[in-house]
C-alpha positions in Angstrom: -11.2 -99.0 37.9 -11.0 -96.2 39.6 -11.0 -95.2 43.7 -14.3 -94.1 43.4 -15.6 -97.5 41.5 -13.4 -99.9 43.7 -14.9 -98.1 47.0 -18.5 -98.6 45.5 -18.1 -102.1 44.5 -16.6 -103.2 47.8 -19.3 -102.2 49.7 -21.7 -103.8 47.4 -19.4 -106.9 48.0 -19.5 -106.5 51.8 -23.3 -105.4 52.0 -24.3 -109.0 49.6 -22.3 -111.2 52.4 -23.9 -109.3 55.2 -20.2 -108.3 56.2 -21.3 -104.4 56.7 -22.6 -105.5 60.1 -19.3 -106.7 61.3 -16.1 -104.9 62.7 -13.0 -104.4 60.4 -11.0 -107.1 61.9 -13.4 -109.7 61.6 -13.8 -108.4 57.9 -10.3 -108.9 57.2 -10.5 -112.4 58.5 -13.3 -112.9 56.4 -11.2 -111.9 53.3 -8.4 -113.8 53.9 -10.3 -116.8 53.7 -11.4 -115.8 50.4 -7.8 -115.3 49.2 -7.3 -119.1 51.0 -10.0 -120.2 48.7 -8.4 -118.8 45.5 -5.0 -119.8 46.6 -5.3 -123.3 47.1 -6.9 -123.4 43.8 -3.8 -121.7 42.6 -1.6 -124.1 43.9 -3.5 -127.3 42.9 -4.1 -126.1 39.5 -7.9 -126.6 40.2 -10.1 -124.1 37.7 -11.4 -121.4 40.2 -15.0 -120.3 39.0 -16.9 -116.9 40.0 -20.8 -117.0 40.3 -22.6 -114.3 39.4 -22.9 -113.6 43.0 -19.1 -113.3 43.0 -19.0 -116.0 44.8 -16.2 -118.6 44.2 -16.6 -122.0 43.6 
């Protein structure tokens, strides 16, 4: 992936959570608690699963 791709496909990823609307801070927090998600699935060795929506479960 290049810059170009990862640029577009973040703001796909922001504009399908409604995130665009929102200041870069609160964004942040926003993806932290996704990293949250993914690592406490990490840690208890639960199977993490991606929608299509890139969404985890």
């Amino acid at each position: 992936m290049n810059m170009n791709e990862f640029q577009t496909w973040v703001q796909e990823f922001y504009e399908k959570r409604g995130w665009t609307q929102y200041g870069p801070f609160i964004r942040v927090g926003f993806l932290m608690g996704e990293a949250g998600k993914i690592a406490r699935r990490v840690k208890t060795g639960t199977k993490i699963i991606l929608r299509k929506d890139q969404t985890i479960i």
